[in-house]
C-alpha positions in Angstrom: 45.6 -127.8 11.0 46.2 -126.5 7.7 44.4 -126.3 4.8 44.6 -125.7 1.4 41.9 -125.7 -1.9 43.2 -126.0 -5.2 39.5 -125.8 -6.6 40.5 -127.5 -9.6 42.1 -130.6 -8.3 41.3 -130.9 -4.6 42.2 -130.4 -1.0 45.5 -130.7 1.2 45.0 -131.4 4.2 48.0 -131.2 6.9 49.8 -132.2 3.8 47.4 -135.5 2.7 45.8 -134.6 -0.7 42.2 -135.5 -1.1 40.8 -135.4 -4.7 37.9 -133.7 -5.7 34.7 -135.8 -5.6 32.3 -134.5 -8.1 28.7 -135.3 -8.7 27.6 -137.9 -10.8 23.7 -136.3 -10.5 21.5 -133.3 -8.6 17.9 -133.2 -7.9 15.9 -130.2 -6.7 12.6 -131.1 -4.5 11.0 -127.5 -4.1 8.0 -129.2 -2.4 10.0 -130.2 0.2 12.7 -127.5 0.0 15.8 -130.2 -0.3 18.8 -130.8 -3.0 20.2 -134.3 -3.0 23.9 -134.5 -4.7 24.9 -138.7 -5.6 28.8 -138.8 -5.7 31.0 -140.8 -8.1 32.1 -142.5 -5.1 28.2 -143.5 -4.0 27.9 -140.7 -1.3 24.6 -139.4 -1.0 24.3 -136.0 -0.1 21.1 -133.7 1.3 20.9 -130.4 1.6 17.9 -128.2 3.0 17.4 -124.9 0.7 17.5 -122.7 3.6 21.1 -124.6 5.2 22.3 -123.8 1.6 21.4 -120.0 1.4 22.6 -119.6 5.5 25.8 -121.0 4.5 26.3 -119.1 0.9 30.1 -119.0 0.6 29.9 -115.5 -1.7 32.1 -112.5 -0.2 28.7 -110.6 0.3 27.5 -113.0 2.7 30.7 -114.5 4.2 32.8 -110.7 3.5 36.7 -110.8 2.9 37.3 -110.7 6.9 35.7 -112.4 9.3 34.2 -109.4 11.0 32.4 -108.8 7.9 30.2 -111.6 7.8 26.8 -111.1 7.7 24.0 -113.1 9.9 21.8 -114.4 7.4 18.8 -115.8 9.1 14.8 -116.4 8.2 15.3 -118.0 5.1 13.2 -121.4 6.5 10.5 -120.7 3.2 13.6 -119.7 0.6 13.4 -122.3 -2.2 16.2 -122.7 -5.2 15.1 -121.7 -8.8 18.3 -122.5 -10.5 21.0 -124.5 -10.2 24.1 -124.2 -12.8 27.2 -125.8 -13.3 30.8 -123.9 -13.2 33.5 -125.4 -14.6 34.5 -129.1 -13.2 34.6 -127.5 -9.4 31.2 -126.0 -8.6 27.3 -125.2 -8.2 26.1 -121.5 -8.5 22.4 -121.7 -6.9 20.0 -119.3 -7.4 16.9 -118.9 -4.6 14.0 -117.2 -4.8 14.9 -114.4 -2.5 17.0 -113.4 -5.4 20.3 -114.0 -4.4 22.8 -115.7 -6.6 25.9 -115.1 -6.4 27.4 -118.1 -3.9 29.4 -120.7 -5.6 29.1 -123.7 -3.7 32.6 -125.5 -4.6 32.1 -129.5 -4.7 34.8 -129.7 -2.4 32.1 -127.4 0.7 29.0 -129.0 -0.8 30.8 -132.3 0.4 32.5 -131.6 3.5 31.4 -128.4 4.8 27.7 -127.6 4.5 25.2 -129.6 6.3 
């Protein structure tokens, strides 16, 4: 399959282009360690602060190859302090471990983290 982002107007897909759904609002629950994303379509989205740092899309964590990913593990008690927009495409997220650098695209947030 092929795949390609155009972050600022969506996805193609083997050729079918998918728009980019953005958020219409995002709620932080520290207390129970959770992020919930509502989508202008009605999707409801929820995200577990530790599947969110595990999955940081930065190049530190993911590297430029795949042979440089790291293992990020242990992050079950990581909670999010920030969350700030970029542009019309993405989240940055900021945990408590003090990593910040991941921008979570709306385009992953909706169809590639769990």
């Amino acid at each position: 399959s092929s795949i390609q982002y155009d972050y600022a107007q969506g996805i193609h897909i083997n050729g079918e282009f998918m728009p980019i759904l953005t958020p219409t609002a995002i709620r932080n629950f520290n207390a129970d360690a959770r992020l919930e994303i509502d989508w202008e379509d009605g999707h409801h989205s929820c995200y577990t602060h530790e599947d969110l740092r595990v999955q940081c899309p930065c190049a530190d964590c993911r590297g430029h190859t795949p042979d440089q990913a790291k293992i990020i593990n242990a992050k079950e008690d990581v909670r999010v302090t920030h969350i700030e927009l970029v542009g019309n495409y993405a989240v940055r997220i900021e945990f408590d471990d003090g990593h910040n650098t991941g921008l979570y695209t709306f385009t992953q947030l909706r169809n590639e983290i769990s």
